[in-house]
One Martini backbone bead per residue (centre of mass of N, CA, C, O) as a GRO file, in nm:
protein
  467
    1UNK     BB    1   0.531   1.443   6.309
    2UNK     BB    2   0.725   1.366   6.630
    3UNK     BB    3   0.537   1.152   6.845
    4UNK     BB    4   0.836   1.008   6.970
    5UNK     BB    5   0.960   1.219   7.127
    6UNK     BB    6   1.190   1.340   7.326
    7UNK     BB    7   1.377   1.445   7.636
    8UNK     BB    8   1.700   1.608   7.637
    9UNK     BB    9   1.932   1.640   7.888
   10UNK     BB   10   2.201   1.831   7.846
   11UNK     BB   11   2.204   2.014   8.144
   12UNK     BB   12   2.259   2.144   8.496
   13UNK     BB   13   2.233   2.421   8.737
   14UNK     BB   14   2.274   2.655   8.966
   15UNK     BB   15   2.131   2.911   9.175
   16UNK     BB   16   2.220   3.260   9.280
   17UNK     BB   17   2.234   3.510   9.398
   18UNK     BB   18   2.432   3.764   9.283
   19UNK     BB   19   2.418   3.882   9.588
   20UNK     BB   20   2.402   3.872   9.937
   21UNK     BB   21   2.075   3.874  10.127
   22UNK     BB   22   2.036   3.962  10.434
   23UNK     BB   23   1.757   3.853  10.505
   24UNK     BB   24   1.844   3.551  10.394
   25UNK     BB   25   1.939   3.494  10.704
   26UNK     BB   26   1.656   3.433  10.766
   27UNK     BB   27   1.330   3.314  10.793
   28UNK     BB   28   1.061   3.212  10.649
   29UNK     BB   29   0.713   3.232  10.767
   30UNK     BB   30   0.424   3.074  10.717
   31UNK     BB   31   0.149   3.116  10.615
   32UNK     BB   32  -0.169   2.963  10.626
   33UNK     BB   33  -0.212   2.974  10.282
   34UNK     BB   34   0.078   2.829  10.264
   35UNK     BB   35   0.048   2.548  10.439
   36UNK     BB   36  -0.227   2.413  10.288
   37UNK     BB   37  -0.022   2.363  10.029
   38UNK     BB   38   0.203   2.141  10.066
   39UNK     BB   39   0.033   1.851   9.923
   40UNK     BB   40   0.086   2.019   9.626
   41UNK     BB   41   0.172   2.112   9.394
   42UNK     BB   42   0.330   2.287   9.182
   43UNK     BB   43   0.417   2.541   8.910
   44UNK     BB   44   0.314   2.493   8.587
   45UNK     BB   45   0.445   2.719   8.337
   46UNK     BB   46   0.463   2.810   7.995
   47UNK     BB   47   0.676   2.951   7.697
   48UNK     BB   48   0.640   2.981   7.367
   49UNK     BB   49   0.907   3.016   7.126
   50UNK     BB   50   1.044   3.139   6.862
   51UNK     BB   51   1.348   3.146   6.649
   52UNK     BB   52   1.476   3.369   6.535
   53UNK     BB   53   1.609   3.488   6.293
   54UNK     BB   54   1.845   3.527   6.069
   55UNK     BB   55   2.049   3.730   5.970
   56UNK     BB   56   2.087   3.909   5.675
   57UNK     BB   57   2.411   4.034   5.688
   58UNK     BB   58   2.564   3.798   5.897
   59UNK     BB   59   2.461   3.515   5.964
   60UNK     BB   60   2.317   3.517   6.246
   61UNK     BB   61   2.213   3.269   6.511
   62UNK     BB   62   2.095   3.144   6.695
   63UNK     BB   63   2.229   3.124   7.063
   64UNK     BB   64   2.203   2.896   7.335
   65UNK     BB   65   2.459   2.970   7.519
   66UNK     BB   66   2.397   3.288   7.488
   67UNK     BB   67   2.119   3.250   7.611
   68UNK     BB   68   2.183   3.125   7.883
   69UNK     BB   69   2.383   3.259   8.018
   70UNK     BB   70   2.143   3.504   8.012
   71UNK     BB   71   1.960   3.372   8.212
   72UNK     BB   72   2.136   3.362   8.435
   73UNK     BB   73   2.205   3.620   8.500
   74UNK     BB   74   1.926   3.723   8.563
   75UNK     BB   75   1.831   3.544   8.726
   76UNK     BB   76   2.036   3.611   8.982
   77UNK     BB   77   1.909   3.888   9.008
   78UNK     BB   78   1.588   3.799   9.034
   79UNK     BB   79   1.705   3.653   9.331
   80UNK     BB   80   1.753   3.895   9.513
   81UNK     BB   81   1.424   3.913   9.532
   82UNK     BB   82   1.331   3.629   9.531
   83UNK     BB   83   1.539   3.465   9.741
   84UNK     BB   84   1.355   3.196   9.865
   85UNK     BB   85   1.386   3.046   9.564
   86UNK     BB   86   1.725   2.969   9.671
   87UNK     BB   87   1.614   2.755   9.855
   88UNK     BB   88   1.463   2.567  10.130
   89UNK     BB   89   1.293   2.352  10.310
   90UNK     BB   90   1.221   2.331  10.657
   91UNK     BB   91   1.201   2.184  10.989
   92UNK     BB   92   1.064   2.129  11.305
   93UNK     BB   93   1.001   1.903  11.607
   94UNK     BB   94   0.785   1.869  11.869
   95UNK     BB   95   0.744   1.583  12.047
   96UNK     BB   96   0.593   1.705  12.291
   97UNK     BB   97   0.355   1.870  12.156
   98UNK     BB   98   0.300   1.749  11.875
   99UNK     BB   99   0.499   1.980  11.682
  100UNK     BB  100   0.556   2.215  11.375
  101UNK     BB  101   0.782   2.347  11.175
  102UNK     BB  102   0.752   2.512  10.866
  103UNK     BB  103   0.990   2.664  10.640
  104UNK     BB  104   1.231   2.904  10.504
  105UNK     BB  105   1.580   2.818  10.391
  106UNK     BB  106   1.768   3.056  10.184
  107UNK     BB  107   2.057   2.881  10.255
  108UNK     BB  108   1.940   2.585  10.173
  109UNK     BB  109   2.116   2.473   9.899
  110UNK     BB  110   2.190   2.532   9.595
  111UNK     BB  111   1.943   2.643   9.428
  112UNK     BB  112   1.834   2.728   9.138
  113UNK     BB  113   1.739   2.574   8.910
  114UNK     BB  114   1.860   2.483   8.553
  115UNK     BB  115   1.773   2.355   8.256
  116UNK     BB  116   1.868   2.180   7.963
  117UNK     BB  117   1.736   2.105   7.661
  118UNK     BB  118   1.573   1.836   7.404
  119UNK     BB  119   1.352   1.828   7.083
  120UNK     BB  120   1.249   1.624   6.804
  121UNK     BB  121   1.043   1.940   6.725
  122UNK     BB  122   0.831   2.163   6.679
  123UNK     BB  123   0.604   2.432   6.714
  124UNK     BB  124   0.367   2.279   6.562
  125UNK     BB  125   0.379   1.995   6.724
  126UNK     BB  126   0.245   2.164   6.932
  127UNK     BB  127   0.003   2.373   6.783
  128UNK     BB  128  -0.174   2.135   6.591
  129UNK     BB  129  -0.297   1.964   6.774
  130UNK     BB  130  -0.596   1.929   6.911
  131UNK     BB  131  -0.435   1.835   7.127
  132UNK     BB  132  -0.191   1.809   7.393
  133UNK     BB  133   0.078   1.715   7.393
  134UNK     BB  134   0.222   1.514   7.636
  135UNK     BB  135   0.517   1.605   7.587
  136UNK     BB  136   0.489   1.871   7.786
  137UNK     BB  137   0.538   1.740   8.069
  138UNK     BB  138   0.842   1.731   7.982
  139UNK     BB  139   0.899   2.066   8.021
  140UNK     BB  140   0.909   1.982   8.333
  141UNK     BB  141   0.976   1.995   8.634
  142UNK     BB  142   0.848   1.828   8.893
  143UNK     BB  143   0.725   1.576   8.839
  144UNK     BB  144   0.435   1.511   9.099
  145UNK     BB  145   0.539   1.707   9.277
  146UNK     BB  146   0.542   1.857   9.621
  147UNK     BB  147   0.596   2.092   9.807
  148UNK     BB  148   0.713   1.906  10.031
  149UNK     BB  149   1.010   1.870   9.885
  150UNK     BB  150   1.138   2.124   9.928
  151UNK     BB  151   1.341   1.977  10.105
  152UNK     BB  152   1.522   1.856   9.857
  153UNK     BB  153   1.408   2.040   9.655
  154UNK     BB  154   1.357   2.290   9.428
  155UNK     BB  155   1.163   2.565   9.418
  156UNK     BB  156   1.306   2.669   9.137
  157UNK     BB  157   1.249   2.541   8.792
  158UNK     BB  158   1.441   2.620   8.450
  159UNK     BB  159   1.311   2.490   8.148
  160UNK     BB  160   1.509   2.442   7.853
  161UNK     BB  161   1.371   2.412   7.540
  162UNK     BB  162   1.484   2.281   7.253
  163UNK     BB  163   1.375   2.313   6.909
  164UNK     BB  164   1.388   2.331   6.634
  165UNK     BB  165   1.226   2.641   6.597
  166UNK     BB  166   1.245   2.679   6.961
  167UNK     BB  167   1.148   2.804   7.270
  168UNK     BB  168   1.112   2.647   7.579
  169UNK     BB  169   0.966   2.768   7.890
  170UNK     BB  170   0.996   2.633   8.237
  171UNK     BB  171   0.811   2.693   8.506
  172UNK     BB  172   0.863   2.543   8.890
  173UNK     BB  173   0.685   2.686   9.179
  174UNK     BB  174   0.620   2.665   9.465
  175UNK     BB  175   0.311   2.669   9.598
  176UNK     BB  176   0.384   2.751   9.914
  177UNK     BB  177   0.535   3.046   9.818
  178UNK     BB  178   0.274   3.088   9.619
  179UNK     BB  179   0.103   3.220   9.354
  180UNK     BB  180   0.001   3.344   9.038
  181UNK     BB  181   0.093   3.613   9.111
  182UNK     BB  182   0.372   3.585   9.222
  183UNK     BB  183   0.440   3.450   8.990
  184UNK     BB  184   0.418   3.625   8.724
  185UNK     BB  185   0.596   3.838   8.865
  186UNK     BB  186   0.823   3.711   8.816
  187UNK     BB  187   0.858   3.705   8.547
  188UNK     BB  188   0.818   3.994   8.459
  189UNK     BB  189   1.104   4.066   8.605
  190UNK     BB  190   1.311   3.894   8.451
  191UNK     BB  191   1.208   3.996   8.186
  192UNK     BB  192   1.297   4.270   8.233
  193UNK     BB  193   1.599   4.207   8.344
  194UNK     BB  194   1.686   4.060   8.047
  195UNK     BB  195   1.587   4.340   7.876
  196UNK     BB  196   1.829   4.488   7.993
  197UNK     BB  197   2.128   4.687   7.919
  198UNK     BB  198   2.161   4.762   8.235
  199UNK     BB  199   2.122   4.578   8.505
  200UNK     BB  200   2.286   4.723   8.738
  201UNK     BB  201   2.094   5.011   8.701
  202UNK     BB  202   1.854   4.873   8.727
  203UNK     BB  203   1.470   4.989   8.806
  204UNK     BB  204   1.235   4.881   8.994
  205UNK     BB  205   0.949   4.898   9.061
  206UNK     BB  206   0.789   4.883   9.332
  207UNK     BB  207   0.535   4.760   9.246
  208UNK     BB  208   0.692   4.493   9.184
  209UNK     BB  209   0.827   4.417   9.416
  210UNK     BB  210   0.871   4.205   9.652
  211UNK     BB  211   0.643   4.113   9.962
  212UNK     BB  212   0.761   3.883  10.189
  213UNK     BB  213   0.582   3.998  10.446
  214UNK     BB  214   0.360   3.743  10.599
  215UNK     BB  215   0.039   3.724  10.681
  216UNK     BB  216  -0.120   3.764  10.972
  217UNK     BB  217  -0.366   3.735  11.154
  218UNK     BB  218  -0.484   3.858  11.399
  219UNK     BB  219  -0.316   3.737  11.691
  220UNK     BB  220  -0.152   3.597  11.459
  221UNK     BB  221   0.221   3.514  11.483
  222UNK     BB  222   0.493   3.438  11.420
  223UNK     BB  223   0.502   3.109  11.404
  224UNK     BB  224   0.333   2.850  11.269
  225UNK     BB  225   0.185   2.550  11.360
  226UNK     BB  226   0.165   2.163  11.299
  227UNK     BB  227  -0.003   1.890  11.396
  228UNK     BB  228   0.261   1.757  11.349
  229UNK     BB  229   0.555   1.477  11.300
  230UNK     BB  230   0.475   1.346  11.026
  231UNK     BB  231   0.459   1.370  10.657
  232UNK     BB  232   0.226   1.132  10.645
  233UNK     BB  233  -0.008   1.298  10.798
  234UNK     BB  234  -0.003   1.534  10.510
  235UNK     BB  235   0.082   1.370  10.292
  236UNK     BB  236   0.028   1.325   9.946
  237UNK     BB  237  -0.075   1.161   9.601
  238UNK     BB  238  -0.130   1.233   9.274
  239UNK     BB  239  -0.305   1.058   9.018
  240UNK     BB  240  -0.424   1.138   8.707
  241UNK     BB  241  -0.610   1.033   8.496
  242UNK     BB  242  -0.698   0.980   8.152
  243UNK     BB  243  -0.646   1.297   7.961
  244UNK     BB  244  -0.791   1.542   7.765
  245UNK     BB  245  -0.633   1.816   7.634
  246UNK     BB  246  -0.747   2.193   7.568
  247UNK     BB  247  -0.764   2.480   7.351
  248UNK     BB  248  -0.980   2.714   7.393
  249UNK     BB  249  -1.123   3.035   7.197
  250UNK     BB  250  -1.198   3.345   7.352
  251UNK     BB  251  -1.279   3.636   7.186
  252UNK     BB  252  -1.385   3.946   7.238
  253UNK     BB  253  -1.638   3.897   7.148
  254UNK     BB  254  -1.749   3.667   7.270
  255UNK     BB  255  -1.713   3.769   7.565
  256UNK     BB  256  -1.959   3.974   7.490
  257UNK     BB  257  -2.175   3.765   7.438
  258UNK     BB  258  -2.189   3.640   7.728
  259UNK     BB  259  -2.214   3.902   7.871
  260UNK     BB  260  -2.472   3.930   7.769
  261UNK     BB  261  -2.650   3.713   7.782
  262UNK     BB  262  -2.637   3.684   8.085
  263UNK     BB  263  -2.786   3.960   8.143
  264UNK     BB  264  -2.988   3.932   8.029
  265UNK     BB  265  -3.117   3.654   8.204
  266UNK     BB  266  -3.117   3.772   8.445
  267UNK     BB  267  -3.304   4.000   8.402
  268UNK     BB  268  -3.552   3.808   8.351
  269UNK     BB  269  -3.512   3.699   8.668
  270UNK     BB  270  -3.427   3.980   8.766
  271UNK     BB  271  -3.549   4.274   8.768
  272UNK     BB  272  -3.430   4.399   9.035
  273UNK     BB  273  -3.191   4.423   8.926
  274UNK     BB  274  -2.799   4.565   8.916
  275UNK     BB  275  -2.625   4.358   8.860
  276UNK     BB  276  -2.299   4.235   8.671
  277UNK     BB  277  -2.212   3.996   8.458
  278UNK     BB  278  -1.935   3.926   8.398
  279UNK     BB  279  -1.749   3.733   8.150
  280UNK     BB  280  -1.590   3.524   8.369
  281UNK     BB  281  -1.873   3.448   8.464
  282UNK     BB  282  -2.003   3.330   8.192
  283UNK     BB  283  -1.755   3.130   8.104
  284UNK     BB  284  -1.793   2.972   8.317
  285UNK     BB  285  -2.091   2.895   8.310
  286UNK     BB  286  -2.036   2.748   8.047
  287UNK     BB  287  -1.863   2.533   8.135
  288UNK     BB  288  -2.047   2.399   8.362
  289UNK     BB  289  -2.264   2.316   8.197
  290UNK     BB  290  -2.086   2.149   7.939
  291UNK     BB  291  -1.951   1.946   8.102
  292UNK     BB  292  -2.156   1.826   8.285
  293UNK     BB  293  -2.271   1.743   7.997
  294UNK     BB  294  -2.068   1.585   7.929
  295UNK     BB  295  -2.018   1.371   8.129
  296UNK     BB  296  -2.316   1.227   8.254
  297UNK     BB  297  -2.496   1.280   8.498
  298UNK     BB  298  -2.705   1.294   8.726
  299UNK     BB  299  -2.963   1.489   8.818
  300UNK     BB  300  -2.883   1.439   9.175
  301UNK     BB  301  -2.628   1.563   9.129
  302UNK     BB  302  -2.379   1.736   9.278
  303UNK     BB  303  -2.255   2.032   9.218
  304UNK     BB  304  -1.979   2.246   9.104
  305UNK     BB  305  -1.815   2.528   9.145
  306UNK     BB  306  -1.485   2.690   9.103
  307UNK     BB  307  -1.323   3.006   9.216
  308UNK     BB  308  -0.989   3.147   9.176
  309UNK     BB  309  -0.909   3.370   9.438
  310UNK     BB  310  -0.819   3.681   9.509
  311UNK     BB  311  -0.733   3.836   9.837
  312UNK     BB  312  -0.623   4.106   9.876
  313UNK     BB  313  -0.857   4.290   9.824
  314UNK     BB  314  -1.067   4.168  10.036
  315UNK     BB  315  -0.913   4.274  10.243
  316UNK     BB  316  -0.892   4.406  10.566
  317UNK     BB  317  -0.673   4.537  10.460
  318UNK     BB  318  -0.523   4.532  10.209
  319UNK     BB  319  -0.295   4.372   9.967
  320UNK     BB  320  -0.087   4.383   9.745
  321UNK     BB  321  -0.010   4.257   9.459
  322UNK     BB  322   0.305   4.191   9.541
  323UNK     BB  323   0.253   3.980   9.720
  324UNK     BB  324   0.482   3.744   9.828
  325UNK     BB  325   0.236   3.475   9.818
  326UNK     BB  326  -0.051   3.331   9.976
  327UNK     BB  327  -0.419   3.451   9.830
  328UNK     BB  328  -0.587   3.206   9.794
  329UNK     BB  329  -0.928   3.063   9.712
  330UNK     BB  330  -1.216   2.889   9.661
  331UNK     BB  331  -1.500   2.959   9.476
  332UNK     BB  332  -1.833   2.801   9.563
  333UNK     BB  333  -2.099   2.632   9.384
  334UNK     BB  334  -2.437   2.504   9.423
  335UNK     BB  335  -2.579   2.225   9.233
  336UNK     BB  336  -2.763   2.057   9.034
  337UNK     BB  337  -2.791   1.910   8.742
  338UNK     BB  338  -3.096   1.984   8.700
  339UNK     BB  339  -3.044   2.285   8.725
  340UNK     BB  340  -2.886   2.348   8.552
  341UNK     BB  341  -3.027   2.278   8.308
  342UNK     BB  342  -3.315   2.421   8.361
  343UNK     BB  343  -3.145   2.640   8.314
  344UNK     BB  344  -2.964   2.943   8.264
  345UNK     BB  345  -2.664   3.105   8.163
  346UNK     BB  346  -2.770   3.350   8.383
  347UNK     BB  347  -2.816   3.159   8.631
  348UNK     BB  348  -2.546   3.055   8.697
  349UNK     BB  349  -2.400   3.362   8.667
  350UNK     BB  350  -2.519   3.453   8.911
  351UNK     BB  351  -2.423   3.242   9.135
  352UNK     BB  352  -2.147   3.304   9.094
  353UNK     BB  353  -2.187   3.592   9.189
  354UNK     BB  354  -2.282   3.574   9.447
  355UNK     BB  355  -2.090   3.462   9.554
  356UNK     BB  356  -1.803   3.676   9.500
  357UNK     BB  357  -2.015   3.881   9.664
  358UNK     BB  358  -1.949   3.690   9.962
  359UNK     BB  359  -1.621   3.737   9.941
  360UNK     BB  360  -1.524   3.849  10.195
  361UNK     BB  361  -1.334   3.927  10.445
  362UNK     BB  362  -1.491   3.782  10.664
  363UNK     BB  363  -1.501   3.506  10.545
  364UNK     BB  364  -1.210   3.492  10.549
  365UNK     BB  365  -1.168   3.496  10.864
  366UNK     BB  366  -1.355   3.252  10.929
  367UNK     BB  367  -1.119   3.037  10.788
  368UNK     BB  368  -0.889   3.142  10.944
  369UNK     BB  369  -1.007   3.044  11.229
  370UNK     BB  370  -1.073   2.757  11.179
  371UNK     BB  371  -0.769   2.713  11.106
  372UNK     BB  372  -0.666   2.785  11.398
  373UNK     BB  373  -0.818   2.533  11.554
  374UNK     BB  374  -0.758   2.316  11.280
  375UNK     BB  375  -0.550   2.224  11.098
  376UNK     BB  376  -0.492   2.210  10.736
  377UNK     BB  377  -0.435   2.004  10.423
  378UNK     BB  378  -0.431   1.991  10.121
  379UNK     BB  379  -0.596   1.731   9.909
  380UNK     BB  380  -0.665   1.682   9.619
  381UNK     BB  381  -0.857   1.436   9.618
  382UNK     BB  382  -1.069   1.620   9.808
  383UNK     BB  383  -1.043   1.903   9.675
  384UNK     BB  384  -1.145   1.754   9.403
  385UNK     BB  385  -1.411   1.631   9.142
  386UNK     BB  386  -1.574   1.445   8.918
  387UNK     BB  387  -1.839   1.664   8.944
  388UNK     BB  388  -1.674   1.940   8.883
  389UNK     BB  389  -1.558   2.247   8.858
  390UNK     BB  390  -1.222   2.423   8.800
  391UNK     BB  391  -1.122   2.757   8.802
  392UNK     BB  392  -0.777   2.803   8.727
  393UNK     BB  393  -0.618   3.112   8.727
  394UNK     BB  394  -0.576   3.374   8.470
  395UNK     BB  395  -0.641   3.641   8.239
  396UNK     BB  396  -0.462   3.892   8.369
  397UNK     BB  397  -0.208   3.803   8.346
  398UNK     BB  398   0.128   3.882   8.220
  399UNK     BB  399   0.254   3.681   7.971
  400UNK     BB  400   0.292   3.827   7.676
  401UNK     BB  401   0.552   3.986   7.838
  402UNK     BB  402   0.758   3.762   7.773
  403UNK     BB  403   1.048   3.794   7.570
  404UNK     BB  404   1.375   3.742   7.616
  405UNK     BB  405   1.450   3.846   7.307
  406UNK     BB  406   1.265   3.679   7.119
  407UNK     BB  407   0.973   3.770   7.150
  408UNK     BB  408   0.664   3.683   7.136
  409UNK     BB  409   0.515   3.472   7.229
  410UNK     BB  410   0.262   3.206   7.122
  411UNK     BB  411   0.221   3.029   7.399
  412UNK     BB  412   0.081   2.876   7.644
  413UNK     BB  413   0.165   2.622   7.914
  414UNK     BB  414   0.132   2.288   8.095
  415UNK     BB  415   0.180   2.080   8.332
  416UNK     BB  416   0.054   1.814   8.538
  417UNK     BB  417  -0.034   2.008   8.726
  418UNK     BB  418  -0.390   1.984   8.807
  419UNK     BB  419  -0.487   1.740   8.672
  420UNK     BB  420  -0.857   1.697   8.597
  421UNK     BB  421  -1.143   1.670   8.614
  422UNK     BB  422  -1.266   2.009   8.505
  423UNK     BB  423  -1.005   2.141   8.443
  424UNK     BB  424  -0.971   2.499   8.419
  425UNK     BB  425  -0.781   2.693   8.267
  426UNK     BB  426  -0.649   3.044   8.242
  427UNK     BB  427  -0.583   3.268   7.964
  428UNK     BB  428  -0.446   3.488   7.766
  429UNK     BB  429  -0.491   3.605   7.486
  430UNK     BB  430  -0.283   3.673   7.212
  431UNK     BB  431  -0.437   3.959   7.122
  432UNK     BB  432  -0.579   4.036   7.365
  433UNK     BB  433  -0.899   4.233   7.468
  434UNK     BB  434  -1.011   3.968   7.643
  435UNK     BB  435  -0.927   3.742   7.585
  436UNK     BB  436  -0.921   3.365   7.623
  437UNK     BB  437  -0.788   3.089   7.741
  438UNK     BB  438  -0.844   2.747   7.721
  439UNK     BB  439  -0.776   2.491   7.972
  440UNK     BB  440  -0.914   2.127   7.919
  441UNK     BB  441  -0.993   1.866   8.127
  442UNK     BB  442  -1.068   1.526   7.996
  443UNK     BB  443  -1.187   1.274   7.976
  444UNK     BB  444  -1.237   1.147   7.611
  445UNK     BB  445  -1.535   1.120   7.622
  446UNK     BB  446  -1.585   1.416   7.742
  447UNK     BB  447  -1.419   1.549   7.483
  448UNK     BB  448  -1.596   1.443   7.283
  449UNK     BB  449  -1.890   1.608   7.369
  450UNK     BB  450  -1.772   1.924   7.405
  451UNK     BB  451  -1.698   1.903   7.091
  452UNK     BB  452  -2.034   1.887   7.039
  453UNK     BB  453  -2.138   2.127   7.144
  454UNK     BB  454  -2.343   2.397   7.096
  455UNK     BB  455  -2.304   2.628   7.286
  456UNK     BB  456  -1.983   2.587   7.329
  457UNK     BB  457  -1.887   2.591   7.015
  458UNK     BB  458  -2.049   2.884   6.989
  459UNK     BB  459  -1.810   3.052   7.113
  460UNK     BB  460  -1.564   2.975   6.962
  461UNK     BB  461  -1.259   3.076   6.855
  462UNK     BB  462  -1.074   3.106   6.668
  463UNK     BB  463  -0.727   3.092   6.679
  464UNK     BB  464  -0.491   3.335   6.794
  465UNK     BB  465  -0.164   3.359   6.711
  466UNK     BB  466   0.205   3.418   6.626
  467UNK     BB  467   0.250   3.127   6.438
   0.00000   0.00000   0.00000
């Protein structure tokens, strides 16, 4: 392995919409769940592919200028539909106010970024190391970036690296601008119109095509202001700790045996009881209880868990799953150390439920009367603590279905946003049917107490890539 491999850039251009888009002459309003996300990272997810075989025929190779060519084409007919991605931030600023307006335009900057690198690194060395080497956070752009940059940086780049037998895509977009639902639909779009053979007449489903039309709480229409007048007022930087971090492979069995244990467990606590414990309500309480043993805290210390939930399902009436835009906040659920720990995996598992079932509507209405009452930006640094887990992504989203010409992806990976101690990512397993893998942020000391836990070891399932 290449433990001292860099990554260097070898060109970049700008893309545009394919053809001018209408609509895209407007202004995109920022609703209230997309505002607060102003000073957090962007989203930085990728898909590791290795590089096609050469045809036994007539020993063609993959060609990168031809690949790049052919993403080049694709994005910008995806950009037509994804229009303000090919945008940036402006503010308006009322100083006698002492009020701003923070909005979408989409036809400033010069468009969606796209890079080309190269890494003298092989695929293996990027999946068979135990730990996910740092150089990984170098296949993404925009690294430290917050949201609020996107008034002078690219709100969406993609960051295509060549390594030696294999080619990492990195897409970084702006997380003002979308949650996890609406980026994976991106790539979803993207990936099936690059694998069209008539791009010009591809029709893509309803279904699939994003609902750019902003949500707004009744009786608040566009625009919202933000009581600021200077972005130092609400945007901060965050610095993450020195962390190891590591993918652990829960497959499809695990996950059953996880979700039968914790409801034996809770039904033992609770008889009369009728609700039922998801998978990844189970896998979530496996997580809270083995890290929080992993960091070594005291007993009388509060402890959190927290679940990104998408919000669309939950609103009456509802929203499409294709909004795209931010629809999503963390379900918290709270309890010291040492209940943690004198309860059973069944009881952790309860509490995270009736969380989850308590986050209705009306909760949701709540949180956004009083962020109407008095606006306020997420800061990373207060948004999350080293006392507790936050489970972030999904494995519902459809990354391994994301093939550009290439086959199935082997891995998916993540750049530097958003990581702290026990920040828990969740992705698909590579072989569906419910698996999942976590990616697990852990400073040194507490992944080597987690790699040694026995409950939490005793559920991971040896790794299935297609690599």
């Amino acid at each position: 392995m290449n433990s001292s491999a860099l990554v260097k850039h070898i060109s970049e251009c700008f893309i545009k919409p394919q053809y001018e888009v209408e609509e895209a002459n407007k202004p995109v309003y920022l609703a209230p769940m997309d505002l607060v996300m102003l000073s957090v990272h962007y989203i930085q997810k990728g898909l590791l592919f290795t590089k096609p075989p050469s045809n036994s025929d007539d020993q063609i190779s993959f060609s990168t200028p031809e690949f790049l060519e052919s993403l080049k084409e694709s994005l910008s007919h995806t950009l037509v539909y994804f229009y303000p991605l090919a945008g940036q931030l402006a503010t308006q600023v009322d100083e006698a106010r002492q009020e701003s307006l923070v909005f979408v335009d989409c036809n400033k900057g010069p468009g969606a970024r796209l890079v080309h690198a190269t890494i003298d690194m092989t695929v293996s060395d990027i999946l068979t190391p135990r730990h996910v080497p740092a150089v990984v956070q170098s296949f993404f752009d925009h690294d430290r970036a917050v949201n609020h940059d996107g008034h002078h940086m690219s709100l969406l780049t993609i960051q295509v690296t060549e390594l030696l037998d294999g080619v990492f895509i990195g897409c970084s977009m702006n997380h003002a601008l979308g949650d996890g639902t609406s980026y994976w639909n991106f790539w979803n779009v993207w990936s099936e119109i690059h694998m069209a053979k008539n791009r010009t007449d591809l029709v893509i489903p309803s279904s699939h095509l994003p609902i750019h039309n902003r949500w707004f709480p009744d009786g608040h229409d566009a625009p919202i202001l933000l009581p600021f007048t200077r972005h130092d007022q609400f945007v901060s930087r965050y610095e993450a700790p020195p962390l190891a971090e590591r993918i652990f492979h829960f497959s499809p069995e695990s996950m059953s045996r996880l979700k039968s244990k914790a409801n034996k467990d809770h039904q033992k606590i609770y008889t009369d009881s009728k609700r039922m414990i998801s998978s990844f309500q189970a896998l979530s309480a496996l997580c809270w209880r083995s890290i929080i043993r992993a960091i070594r805290l005291p007993d009388d210390q509060v402890t959190n868990c927290r679940l990104a939930a998408n919000n669309r399902h939950r609103l009456d009436p509802p929203l499409p799953e294709n909004y795209f835009g931010n629809c999503i906040n963390a379900i918290t659920t709270t309890t010291t150390v040492s209940e943690l720990h004198e309860h059973s995996l069944g009881w952790a598992a309860s509490m995270l439920h009736q969380s989850v079932a308590n986050h209705t509507n009306k909760a949701l209405q709540d949180f956004l009367k009083r962020w109407l009452k008095s606006p306020f930006v997420y800061q990373i640094h207060q948004l999350f603590d080293s006392n507790s887990v936050m489970m972030g992504s999904s494995p519902r989203f459809d990354m391994y279905g994301n093939e550009f010409g290439l086959g199935k992806p082997v891995a998916v990976r993540s750049g530097y946003a958003h990581k702290f101690t026990g920040k828990v990512t969740s992705y698909q397993g590579y072989e569906g049917g419910g698996s999942v893998d976590l990616e697990i942020c852990l400073p040194p000391h507490a992944m080597e107490a987690l790699e040694s836990d026995e409950e939490f070891m005793g559920a991971v399932s040896l790794p299935l890539t297609g690599y």
